[in-house]
LOZA-172294 format. One record per residue (C-alpha): x, y, z; residue in one letter. Coordinates in pm, 1 decimal. Each point is the difference from the previous one (the first is absolute). Example, Ala and Ser with C-alpha at 12.3 -4.5 7.8 and 13.67 -1.06 7.14 Angstrom:
<rs>
[[1230.0 -450.0 780.0] 'A']
[[137.0 344.0 -66.0] 'S']
</rs>
This chain:
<rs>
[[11680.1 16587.6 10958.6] 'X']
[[299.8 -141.4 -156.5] 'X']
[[131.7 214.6 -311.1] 'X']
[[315.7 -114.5 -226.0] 'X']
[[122.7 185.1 -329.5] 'X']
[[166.7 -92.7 -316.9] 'X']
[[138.1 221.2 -259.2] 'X']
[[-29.4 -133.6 -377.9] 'X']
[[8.8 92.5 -349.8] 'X']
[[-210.3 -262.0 -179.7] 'X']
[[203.9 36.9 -335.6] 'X']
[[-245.7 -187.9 -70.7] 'X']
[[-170.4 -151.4 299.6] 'X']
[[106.3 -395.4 -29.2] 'X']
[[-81.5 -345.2 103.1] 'X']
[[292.5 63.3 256.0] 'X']
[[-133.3 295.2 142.3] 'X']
[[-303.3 -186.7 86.0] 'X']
[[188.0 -219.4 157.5] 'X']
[[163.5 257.5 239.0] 'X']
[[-345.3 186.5 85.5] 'X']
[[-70.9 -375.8 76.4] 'X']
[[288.7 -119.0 236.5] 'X']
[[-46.1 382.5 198.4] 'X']
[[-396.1 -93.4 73.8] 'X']
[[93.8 -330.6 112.8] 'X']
[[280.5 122.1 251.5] 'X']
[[-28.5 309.3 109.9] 'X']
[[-368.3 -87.9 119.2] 'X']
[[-36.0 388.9 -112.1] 'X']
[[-349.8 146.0 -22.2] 'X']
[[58.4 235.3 -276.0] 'X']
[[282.6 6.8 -247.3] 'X']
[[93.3 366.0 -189.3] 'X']
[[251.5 -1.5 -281.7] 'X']
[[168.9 327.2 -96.0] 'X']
[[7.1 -23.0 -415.1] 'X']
[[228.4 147.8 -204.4] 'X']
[[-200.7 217.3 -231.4] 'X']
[[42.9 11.3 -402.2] 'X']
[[340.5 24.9 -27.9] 'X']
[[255.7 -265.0 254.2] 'X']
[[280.2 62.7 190.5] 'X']
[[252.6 -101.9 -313.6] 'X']
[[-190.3 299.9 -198.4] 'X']
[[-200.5 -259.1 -243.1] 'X']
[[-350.5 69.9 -63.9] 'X']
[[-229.0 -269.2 160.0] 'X']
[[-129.7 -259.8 -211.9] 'X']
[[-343.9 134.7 115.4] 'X']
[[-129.4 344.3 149.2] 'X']
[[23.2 43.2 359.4] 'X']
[[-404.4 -12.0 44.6] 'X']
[[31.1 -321.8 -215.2] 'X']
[[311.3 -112.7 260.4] 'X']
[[-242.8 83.5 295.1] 'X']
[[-322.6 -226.9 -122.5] 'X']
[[239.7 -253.4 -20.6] 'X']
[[163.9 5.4 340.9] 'X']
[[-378.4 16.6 161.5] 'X']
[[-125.1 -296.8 -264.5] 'X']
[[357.5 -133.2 232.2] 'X']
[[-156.6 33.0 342.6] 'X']
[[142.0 342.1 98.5] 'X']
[[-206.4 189.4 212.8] 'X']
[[142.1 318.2 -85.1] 'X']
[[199.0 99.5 -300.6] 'X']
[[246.8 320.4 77.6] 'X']
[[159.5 186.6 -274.3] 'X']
[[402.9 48.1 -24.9] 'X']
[[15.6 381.1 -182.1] 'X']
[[153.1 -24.8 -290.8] 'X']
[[330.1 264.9 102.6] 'X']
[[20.4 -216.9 273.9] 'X']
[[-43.1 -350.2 -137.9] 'X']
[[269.2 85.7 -296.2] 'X']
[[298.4 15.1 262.3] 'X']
[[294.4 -163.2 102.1] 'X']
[[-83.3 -330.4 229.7] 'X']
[[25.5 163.3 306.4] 'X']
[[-206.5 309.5 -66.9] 'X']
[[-249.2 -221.1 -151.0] 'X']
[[-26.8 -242.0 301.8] 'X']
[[7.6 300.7 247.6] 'X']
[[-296.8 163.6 -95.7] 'X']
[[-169.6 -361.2 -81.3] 'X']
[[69.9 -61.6 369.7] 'X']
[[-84.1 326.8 120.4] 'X']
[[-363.8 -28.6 -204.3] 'X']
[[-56.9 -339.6 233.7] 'X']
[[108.7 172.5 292.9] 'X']
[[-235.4 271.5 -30.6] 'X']
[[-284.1 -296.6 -17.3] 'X']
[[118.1 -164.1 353.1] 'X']
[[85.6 -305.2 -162.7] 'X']
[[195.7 -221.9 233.9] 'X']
[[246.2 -210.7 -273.7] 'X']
[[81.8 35.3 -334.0] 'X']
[[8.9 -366.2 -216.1] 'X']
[[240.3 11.3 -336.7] 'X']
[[122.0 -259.6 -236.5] 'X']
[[333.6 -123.0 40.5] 'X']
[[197.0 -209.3 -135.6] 'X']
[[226.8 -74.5 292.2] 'X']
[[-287.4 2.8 281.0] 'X']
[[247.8 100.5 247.3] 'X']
[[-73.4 369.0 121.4] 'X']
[[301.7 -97.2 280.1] 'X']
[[205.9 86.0 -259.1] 'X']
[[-180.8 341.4 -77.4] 'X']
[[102.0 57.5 385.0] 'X']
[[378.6 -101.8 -22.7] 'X']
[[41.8 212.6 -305.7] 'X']
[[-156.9 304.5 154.0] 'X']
[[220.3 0.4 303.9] 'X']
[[298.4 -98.9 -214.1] 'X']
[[-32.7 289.4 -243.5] 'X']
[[-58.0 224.2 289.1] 'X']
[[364.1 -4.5 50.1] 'X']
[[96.3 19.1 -371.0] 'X']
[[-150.8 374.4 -117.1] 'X']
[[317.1 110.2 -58.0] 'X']
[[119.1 -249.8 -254.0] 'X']
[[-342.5 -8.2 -177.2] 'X']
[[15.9 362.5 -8.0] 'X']
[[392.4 -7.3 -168.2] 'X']
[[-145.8 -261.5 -219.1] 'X']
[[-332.0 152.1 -121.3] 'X']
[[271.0 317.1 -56.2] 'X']
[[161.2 -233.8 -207.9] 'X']
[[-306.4 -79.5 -207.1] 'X']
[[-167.1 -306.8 146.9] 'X']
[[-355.4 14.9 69.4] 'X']
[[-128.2 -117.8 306.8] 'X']
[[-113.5 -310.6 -116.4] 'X']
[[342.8 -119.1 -142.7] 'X']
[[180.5 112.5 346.1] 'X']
[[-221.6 -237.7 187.9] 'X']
[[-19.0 -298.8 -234.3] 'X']
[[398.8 39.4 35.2] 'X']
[[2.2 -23.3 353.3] 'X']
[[-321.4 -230.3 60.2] 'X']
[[-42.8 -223.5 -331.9] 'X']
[[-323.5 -148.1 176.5] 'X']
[[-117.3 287.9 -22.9] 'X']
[[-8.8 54.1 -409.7] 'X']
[[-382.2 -98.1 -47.6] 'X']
[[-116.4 117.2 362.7] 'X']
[[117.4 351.1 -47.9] 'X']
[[-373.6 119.2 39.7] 'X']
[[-52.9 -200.1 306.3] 'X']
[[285.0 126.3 159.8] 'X']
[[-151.2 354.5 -111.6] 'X']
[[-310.0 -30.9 226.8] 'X']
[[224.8 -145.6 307.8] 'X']
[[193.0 280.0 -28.5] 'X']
[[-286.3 257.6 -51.8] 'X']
[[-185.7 -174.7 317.9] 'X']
[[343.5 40.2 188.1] 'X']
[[89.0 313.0 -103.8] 'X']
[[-285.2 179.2 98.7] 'X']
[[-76.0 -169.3 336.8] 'X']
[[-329.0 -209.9 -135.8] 'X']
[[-208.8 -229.4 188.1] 'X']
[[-42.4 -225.0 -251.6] 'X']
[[125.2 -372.5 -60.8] 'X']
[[138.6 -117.2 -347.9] 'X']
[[-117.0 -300.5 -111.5] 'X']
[[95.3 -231.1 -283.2] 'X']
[[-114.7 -237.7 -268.0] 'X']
[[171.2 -220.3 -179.9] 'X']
[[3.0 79.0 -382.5] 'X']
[[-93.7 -344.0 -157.3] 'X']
[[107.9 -170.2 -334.5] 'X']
[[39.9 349.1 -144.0] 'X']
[[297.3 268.2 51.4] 'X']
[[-131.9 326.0 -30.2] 'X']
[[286.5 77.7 -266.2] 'X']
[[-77.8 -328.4 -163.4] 'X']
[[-47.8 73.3 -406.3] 'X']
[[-173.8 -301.1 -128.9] 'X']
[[-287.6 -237.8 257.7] 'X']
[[199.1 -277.5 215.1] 'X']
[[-292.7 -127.4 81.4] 'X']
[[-344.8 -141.2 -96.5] 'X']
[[-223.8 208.7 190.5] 'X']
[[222.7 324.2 96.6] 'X']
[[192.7 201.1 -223.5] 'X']
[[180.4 394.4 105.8] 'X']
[[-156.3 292.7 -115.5] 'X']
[[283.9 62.4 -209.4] 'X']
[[-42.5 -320.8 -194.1] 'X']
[[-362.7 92.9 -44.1] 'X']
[[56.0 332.5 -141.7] 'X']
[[255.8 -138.8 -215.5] 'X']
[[-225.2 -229.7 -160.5] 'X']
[[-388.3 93.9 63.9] 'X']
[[-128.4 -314.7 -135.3] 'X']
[[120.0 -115.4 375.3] 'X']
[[-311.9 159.8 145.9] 'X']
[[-197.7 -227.0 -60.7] 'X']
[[126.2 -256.2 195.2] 'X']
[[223.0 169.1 212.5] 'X']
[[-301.0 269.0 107.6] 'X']
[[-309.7 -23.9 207.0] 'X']
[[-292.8 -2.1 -253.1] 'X']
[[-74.0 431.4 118.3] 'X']
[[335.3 55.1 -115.4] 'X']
[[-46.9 -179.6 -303.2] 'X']
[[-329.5 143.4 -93.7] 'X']
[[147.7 350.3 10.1] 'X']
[[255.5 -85.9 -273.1] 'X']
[[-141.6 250.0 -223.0] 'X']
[[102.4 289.3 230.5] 'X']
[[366.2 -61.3 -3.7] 'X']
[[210.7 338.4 -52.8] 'X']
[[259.2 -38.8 -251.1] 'X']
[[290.2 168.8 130.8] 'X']
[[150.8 85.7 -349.4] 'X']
[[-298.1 214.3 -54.1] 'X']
[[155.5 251.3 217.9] 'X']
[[310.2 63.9 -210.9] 'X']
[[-101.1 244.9 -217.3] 'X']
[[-113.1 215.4 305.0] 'X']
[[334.1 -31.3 140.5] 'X']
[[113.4 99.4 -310.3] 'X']
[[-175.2 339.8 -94.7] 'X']
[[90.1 50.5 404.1] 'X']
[[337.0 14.1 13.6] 'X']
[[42.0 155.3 -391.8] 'X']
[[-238.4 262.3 81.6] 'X']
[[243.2 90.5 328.4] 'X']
[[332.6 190.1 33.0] 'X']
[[290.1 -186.6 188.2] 'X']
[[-48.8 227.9 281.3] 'X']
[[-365.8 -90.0 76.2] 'X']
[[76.7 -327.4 -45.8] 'X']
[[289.9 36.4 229.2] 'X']
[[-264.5 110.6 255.0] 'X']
[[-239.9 -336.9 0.3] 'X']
[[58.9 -252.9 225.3] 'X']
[[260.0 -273.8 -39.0] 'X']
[[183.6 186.1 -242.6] 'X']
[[337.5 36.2 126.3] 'X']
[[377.9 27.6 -91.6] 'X']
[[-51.5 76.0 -361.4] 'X']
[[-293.4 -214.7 -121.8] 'X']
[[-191.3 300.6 -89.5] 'X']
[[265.6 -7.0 -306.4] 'X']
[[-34.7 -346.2 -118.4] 'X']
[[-418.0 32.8 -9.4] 'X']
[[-53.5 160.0 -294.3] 'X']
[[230.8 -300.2 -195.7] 'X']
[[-404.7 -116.6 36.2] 'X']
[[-35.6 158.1 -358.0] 'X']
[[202.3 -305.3 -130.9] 'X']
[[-229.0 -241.9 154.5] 'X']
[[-348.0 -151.9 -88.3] 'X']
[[-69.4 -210.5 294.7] 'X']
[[19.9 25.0 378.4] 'X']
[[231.1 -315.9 91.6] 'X']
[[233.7 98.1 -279.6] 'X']
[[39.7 358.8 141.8] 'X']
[[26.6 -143.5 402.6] 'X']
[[288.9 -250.9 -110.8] 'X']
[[178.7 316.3 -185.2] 'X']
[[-39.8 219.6 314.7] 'X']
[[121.2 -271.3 272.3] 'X']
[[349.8 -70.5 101.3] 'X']
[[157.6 -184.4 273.1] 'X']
[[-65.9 284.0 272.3] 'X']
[[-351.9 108.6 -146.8] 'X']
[[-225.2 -384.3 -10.5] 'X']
[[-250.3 -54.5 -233.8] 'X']
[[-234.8 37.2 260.5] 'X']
[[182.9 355.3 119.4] 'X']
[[-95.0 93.6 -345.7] 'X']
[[-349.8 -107.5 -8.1] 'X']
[[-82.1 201.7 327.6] 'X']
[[165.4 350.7 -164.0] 'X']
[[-206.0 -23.3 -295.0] 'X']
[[-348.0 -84.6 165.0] 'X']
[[92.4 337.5 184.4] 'X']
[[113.5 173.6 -299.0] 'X']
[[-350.6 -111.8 -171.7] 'X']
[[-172.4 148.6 315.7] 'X']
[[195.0 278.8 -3.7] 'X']
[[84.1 -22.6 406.9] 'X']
[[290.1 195.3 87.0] 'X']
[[249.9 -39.9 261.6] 'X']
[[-160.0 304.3 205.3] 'X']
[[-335.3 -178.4 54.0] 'X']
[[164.0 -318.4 95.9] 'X']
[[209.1 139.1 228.9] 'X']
[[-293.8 230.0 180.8] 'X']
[[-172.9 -361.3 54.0] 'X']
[[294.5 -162.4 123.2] 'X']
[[14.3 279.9 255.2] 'X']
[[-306.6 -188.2 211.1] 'X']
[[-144.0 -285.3 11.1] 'X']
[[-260.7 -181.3 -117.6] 'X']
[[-343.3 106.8 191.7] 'X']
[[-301.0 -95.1 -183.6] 'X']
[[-99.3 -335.9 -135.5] 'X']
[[-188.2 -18.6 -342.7] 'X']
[[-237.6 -298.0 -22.3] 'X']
[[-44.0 -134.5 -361.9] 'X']
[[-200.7 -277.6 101.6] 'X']
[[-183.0 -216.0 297.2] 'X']
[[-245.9 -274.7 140.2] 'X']
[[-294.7 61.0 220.8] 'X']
[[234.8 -98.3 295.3] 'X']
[[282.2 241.8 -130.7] 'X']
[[-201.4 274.5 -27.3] 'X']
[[-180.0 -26.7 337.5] 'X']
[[374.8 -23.2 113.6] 'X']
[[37.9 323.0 -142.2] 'X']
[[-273.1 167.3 172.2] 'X']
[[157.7 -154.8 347.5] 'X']
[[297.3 248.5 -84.8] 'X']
[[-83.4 276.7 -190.2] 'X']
[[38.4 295.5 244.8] 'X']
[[347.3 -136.0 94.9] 'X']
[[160.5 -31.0 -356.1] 'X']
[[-95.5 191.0 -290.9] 'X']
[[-148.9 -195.3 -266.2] 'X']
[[-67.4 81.7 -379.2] 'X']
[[-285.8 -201.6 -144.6] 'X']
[[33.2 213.4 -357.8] 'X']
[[201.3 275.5 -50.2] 'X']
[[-9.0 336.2 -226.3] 'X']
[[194.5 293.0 -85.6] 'X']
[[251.9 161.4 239.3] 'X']
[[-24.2 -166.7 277.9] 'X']
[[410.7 -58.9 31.9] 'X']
[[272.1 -57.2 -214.1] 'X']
[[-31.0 -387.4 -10.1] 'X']
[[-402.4 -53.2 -107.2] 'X']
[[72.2 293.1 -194.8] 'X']
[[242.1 -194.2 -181.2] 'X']
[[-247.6 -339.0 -3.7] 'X']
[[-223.2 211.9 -166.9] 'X']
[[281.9 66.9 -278.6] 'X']
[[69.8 -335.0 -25.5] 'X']
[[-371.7 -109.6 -65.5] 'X']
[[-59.0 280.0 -217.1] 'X']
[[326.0 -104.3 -218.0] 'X']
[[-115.0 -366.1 -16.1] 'X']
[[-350.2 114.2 -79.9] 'X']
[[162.4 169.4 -296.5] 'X']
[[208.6 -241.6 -169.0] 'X']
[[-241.8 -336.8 100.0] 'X']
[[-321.7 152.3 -13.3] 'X']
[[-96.0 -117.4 343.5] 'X']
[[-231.9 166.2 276.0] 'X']
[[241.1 45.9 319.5] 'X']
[[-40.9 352.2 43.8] 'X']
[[-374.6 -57.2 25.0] 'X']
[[90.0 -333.7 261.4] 'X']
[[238.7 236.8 209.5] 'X']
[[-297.6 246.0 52.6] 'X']
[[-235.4 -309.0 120.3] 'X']
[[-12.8 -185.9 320.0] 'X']
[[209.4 -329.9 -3.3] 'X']
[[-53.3 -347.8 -140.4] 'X']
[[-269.2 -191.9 266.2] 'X']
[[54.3 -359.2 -18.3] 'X']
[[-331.7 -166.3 151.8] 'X']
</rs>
């Protein structure tokens, strides 16, 4: 039995993302497909366009056999974090290869930059020391690179930890993933889309579409962040995770603000990105401090959380069950990370009168 991976956001699930799920069925001959999801909040620290539940009827209305969920403290990461425990999630599921977008469709060059930064630690290290993120250092030194960084994230995470498992690539078509307005007819980037919603209903498969009503919008969760970080003293803020090197001092300028973008421009500078920003407040808003994140960074990953799956994917599942541990629905205190899934759903519940908490205590989404 041939099983492949991909790991996906679906921010929102688009006309190109069909088209991936598409080109993997057609040549990797694979007999089931599982896709590790990012859950309500992405790796850049935006809230999804739609719940992760939502996210997860959509990627099995997309032919995924199995939809596996990203945890949220270790979705909102860095790229490399993020694609670590992605791959790690796939690993623990025996797939075989991993299929991403790309937009070169070269993973030789994923190869030639892992060996060749294998001899540079040193000078990344002097330069991150400096104040350049990772991301800069490498789009300095490999410019092909710039829109690939992901990709090269998985390589590295399959190299790095000794995987048996083959990356595989698609080409991204008539759409960049950055791209800010449709180039196209029939495929347009998810950031276009959420830039201008009207776009879904051309740009979306009709599921997608027909959920419209449940988008989340983001700018609800302000006045959360707000009361958070007012209601705190700089030293407990100083405690939560992402807030380093003084930012702890600069939060509470949010009393002069009355709307989230506004306050994440203020807050950013060269060496902290908008999207550095983003992340720190999401964990701010959860309250997550530094000492949780760094007891689950101590060990890795070891259980997989299903959010959703077919017939196939959950007979799959029964194949495997007594050699990985597997979380159909989750409640209190189990560890550190569902506990915190259970915070998150319980938060969103609050502010967008939704029924997570309630979906996290069920068994997953069965697509017939």
């Amino acid at each position: 039995m041939k099983i492949v991976g991909t790991i996906v956001e679906y921010n929102p699930l688009h006309n190109g993302h069909v088209h991936h799920i598409n080109e993997i069925k057609e040549k990797s001959n694979a007999d089931l497909i599982i896709a590790v999801l990012s859950g309500s909040f992405t790796m850049r620290g935006d809230l999804s366009l739609f719940d992760k539940f939502t996210k997860a009827k959509h990627a099995l209305n997309n032919s995924v056999d199995l939809v596996v969920e990203l945890p949220t403290v270790l979705c909102i990461q860095k790229a490399d974090i993020f694609a670590k425990n992605s791959v790690l999630l796939l690993n623990q599921l025996n797939v075989s290869e991993i299929w991403i977008g790309s937009e070169q469709n070269d993973s030789s060059i994923y190869e030639e930059c892992y060996n060749a930064l294998k001899d540079k630690n040193e000078y990344i290290k002097a330069k991150m020391n400096e104040g350049l993120s990772y991301k800069e250092i490498t789009n300095e030194l490999f410019p092909l690179l710039s829109n690939d960084l992901l990709g090269y994230s998985y390589y590295k995470a399959i190299r790095d930890n000794n995987l048996s498992i083959t990356l595989k690539t698609i080409k991204r078509i008539d759409s960049n993933y950055l791209d800010k307005e449709p180039s196209s007819p029939s495929i347009a980037s998810a950031m276009s889309i959420r830039n201008d919603l009207s776009l879904l209903n051309n740009y979306t498969p009709s599921y997608v579409y027909d959920d419209k009503d449940l988008i989340l919008d983001e700018n609800k969760l302000f006045d959360f962040i707000k009361y958070k970080i007012l209601s705190s003293n700089k030293e407990n803020l100083k405690n939560l995770f992402f807030v380093d090197e003084g930012l702890e001092n600069k939060l509470h300028d949010i009393k002069n603000f009355n709307s989230l973008d506004d306050f994440i421009k203020h807050l950013s500078t060269k060496r902290y990105t908008l999207t550095r920003i983003k992340r720190m407040l999401i964990y701010v808003l959860l309250n997550i401090t530094k000492a949780e994140i760094n007891s689950i960074s101590a060990s890795n990953l070891d259980f997989v959380r299903i959010l959703g799956y077919s017939i196939k994917g959950k007979e799959y599942l029964s194949s495997i069950k007594k050699d990985t541990s597997i979380y159909t629905n989750i409640k209190n205190n189990i560890n550190t990370i569902l506990d915190i899934e259970l915070k998150v759903s319980k938060l969103l519940d609050t502010i967008y009168n939704l029924d997570l908490l309630s979906k996290e205590q069920k068994a997953p989404l069965l697509k017939n």
